[in-house]
C-alpha positions in Angstrom: -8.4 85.0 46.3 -5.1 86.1 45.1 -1.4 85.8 46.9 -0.1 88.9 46.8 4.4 89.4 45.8 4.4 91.5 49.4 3.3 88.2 51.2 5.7 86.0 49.4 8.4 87.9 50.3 7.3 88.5 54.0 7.0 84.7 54.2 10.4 83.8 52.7 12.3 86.3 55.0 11.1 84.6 57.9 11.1 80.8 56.8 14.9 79.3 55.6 13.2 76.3 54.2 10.7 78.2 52.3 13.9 80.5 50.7 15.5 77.2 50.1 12.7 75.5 48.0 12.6 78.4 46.0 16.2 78.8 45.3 15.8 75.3 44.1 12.6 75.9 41.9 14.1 78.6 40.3 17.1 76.5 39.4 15.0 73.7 38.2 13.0 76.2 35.9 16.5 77.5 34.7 17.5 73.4 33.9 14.2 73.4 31.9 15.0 76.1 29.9 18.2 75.0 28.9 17.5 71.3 28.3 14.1 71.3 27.4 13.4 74.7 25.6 15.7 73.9 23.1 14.1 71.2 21.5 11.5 73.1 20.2 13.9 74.6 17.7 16.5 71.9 17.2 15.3 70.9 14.0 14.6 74.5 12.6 18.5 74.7 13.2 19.7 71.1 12.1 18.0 71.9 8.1 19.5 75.4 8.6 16.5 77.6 8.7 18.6 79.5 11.4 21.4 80.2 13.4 22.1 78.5 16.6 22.1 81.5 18.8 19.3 83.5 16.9 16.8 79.9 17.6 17.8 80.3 21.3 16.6 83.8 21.3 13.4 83.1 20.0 13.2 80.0 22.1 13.7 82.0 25.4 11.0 84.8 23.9 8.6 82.7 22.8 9.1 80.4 25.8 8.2 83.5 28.4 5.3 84.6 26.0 3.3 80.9 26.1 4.0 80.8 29.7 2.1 84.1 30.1 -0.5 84.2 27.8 -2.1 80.8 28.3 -1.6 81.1 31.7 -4.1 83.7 31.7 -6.5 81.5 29.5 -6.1 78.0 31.4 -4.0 77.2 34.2 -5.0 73.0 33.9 -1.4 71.5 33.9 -0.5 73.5 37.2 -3.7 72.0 38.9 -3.1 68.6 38.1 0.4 68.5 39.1 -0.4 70.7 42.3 -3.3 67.8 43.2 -1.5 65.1 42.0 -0.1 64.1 45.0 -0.7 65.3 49.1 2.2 66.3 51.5 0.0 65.9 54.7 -0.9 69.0 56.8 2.1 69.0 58.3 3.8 72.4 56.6 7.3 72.0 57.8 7.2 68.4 56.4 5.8 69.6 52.9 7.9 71.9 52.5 10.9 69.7 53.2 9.4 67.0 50.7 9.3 69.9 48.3 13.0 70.6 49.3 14.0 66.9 48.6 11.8 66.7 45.6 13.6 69.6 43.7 17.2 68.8 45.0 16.4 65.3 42.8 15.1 66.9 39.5 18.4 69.3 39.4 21.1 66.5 40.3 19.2 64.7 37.0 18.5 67.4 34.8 21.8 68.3 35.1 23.6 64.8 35.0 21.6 64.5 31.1 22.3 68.2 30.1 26.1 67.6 30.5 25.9 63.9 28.2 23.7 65.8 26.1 21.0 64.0 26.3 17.2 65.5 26.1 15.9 64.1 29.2 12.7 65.2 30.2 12.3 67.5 33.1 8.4 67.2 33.5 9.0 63.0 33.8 11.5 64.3 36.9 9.3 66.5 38.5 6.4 64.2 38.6 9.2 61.4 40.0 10.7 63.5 42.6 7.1 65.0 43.9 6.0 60.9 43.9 8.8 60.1 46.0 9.3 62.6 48.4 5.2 62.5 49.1 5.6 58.5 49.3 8.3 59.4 51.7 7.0 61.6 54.0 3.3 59.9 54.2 4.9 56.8 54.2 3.1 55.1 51.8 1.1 55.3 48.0 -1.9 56.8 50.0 0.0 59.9 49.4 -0.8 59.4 45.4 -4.0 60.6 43.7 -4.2 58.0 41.5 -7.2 59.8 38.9 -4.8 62.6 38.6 -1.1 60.5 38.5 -3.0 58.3 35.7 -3.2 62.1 33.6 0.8 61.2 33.3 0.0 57.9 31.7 -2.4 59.4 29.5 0.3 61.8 28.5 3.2 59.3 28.1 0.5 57.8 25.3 -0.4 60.5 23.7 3.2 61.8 23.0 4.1 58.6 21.9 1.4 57.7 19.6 0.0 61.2 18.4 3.5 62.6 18.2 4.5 60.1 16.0 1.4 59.8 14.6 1.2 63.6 13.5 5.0 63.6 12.5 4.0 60.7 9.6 1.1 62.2 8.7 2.0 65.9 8.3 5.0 64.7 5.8 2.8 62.5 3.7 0.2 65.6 3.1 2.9 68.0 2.5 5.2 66.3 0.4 1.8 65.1 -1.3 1.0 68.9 -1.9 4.5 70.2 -2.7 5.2 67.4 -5.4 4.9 69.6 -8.2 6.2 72.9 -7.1 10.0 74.0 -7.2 12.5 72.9 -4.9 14.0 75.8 -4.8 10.9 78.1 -4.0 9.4 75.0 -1.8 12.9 75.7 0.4 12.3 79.4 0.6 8.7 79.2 2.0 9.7 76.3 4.4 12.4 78.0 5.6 10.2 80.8 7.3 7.1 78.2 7.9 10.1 76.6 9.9 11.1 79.4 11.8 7.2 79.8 12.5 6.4 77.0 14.1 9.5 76.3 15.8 8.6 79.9 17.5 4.8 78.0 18.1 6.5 74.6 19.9 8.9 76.9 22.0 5.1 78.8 22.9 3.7 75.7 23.5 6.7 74.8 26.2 6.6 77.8 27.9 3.1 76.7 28.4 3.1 73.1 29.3 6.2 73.2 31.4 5.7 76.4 32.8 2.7 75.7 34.7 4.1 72.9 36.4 6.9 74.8 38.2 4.2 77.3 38.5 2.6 74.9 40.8 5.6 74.2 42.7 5.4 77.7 44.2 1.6 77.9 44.8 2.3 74.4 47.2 5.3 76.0 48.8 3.4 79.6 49.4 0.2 77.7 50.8 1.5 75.2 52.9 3.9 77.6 54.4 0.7 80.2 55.3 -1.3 77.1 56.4 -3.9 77.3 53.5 -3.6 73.7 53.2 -3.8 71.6 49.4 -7.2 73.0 48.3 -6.9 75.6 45.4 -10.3 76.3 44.9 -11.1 79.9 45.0 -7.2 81.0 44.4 -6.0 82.5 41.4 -2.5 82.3 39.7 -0.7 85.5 40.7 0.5 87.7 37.3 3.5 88.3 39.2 4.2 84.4 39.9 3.6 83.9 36.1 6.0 86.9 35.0 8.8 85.7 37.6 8.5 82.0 36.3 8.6 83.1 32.7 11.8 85.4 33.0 13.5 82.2 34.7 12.7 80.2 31.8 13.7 82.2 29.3 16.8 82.8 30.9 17.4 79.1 30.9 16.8 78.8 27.5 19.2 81.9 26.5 22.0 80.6 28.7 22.3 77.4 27.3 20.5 74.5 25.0 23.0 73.9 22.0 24.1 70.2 23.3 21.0 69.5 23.0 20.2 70.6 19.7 22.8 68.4 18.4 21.3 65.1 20.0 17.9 66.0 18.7 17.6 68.0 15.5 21.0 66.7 14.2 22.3 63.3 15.5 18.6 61.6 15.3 16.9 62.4 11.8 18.9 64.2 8.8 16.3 66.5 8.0 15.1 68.7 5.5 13.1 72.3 5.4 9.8 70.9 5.0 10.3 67.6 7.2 11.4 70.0 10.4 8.4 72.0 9.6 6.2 68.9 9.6 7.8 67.8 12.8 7.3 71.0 14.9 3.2 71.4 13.3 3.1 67.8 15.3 4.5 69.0 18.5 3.2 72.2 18.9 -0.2 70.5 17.9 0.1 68.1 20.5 1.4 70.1 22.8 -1.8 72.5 22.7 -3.5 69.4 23.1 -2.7 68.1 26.5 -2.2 72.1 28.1 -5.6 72.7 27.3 -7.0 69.3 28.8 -4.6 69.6 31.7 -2.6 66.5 30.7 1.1 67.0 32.3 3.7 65.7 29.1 7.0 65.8 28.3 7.8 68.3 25.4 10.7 66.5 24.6 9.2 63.3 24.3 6.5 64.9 21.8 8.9 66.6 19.6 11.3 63.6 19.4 8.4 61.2 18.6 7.7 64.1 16.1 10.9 63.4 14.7 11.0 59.6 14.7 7.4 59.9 12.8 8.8 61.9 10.0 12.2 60.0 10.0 9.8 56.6 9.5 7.8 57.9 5.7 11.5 58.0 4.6 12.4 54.9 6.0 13.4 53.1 9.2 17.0 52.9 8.3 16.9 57.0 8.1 16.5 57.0 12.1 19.4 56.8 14.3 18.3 53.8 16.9 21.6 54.5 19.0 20.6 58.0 19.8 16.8 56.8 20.4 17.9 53.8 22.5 20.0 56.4 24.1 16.6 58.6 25.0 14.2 56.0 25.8 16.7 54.3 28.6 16.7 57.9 30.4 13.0 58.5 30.2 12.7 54.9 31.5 14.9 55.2 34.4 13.6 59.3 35.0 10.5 57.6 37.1 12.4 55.2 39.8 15.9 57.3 39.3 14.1 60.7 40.6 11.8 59.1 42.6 14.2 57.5 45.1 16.8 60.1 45.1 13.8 62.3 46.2 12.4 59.9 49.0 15.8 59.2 49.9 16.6 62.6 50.2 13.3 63.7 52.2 13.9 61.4 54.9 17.2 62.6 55.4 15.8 66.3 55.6 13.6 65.1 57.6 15.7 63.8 60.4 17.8 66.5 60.6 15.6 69.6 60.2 
């Protein structure tokens, strides 16, 4: 079975709340792009592989390509996050949770885009669907705890295989490159950069896609009474297209604050180092898209980062920047959360 653009549009003409969630998800796809997109070429920038504003066009290109494409091979992250938590059958309800839920990822993502700071958008969707489900089920029986444990998995698995990769991918090139001359080693990395900086911002479109991908599937099926249950649906082409121009968008509108927190005020970089932190991300970033694990790409790429910053030595990381990053992840979860419950039960006392 496949939703088809015509009924999508028929339905939002005729249901204000169902016009407003999408508004919303559409401005929270455009707050990915511009905050989270650009990490995947911060570093390819910071060693000066290229220009600011050429990286953001490849980031928005590359970021609408990966959304596509792999949505056509596996759509696993949007399942988990679509069944990772249930609204009730109540459709006016869910799609004023959805409302609430969205309203709390933007005030965020927004808040960390003006400091600078590469919060992670995926952490705030999770949050703000968690809290506005608690909210209007009125408990944690509105959790699915097998697939909400997927985010702990992923938390993990950035951390340790980000970093993990990041260390090891230096070691083996630098181990290989010992010999061979700087300046010829700087020529090839340079491109190798630009390559798989263009294979992280992929991978994002991918990962982070799908989940606001999912946000429109609940929305269009609750409001047509199909219920939670997406077996037997396919992801509509057109819902994949539409959510892949947004991010792009995002990404070519804005992203240069952050490329100064992460691939310049962090780690000082070289060619060769930023090449062996994107091969991490984008690595783990395949990773946990295939296997339907829901992570944050800016939490891969920065551990990434760290991993190569730590074969040079500790001292070569800025802490204060880190610090900085782990205290908003940290307070993503209970920050979005409660703006999003508190927010769905004032939506839902007044419409």
């Amino acid at each position: 079975m496949t939703i088809e653009w015509t009924f999508f549009l028929s339905e939002l003409m005729q249901n204000p709340i169902l016009l407003v969630v999408t508004l919303l998800n559409i401005g929270v796809i455009i707050v990915n792009g511009a905050t989270d997109a650009p990490n995947a070429i911060a570093t390819a920038v910071s060693t000066r592989a290229m220009k600011p504003r050429h990286a953001i066009i490849m980031a928005a290109v590359f970021n609408f390509l990966g959304l596509l494409l792999v949505s056509l091979v596996s759509t696993a992250v949007a399942h988990t996050i679509f069944s990772m938590v249930d609204f009730g059958g109540n459709s006016h309800q869910a799609l004023t949770a959805l409302m609430a839920a969205m309203v709390a990822i933007i005030v965020w993502g927004a808040a960390a885009w003006w400091f600078g700071i590469p919060t992670s958008q995926s952490h705030s969707l999770i949050a703000g669907l968690t809290g506005a489900a608690i909210a209007v089920q009125g408990g944690l029986d509105a959790i699915n705890g097998a697939e909400w444990m997927k985010v702990v998995y992923g938390i993990l698995l950035s951390t340790l295989l980000g970093f993990g990769l990041g260390w090891i991918n230096y070691k083996v090139i630098g181990r290989m490159c010992r010999n061979v001359d700087r300046l010829k080693a700087n020529s090839f990395f340079k491109w190798a950069q630009i390559c798989s900086g263009a294979g992280v911002a992929f991978m994002h479109g991918a990962q982070d896609g799908q989940k606001f991908m999912s946000i429109f599937m609940l929305a269009i099926m609750m409001t047509a009474g199909m219920g939670m249950d997406l077996s037997g649906v396919a992801m509509p082409m057109w819902l994949m297209i539409f959510c892949a121009f947004n991010m792009g968008f995002g990404t070519a509108v804005g992203g240069e604050r952050i490329i100064k927190s992460v691939g310049q005020s962090m780690v000082k970089l070289e060619k060769y180092q930023g090449f062996s932190a994107d091969l991490a991300g984008a690595a783990n970033l395949l990773l946990a898209t295939l296997t339907g694990i829901p992570v944050s790409s800016t939490h891969i790429k920065t551990c990434a980062i760290m991993g190569v910053g730590a074969v040079k030595r500790l001292s070569a990381i800025n802490f204060g920047v880190v610090k900085d990053m782990m205290f908003t992840w940290f307070f993503t979860f209970p920050a979005c959360g409660l703006i999003s419950f508190v927010m769905a039960k004032l939506f839902m006392m007044f419409l």
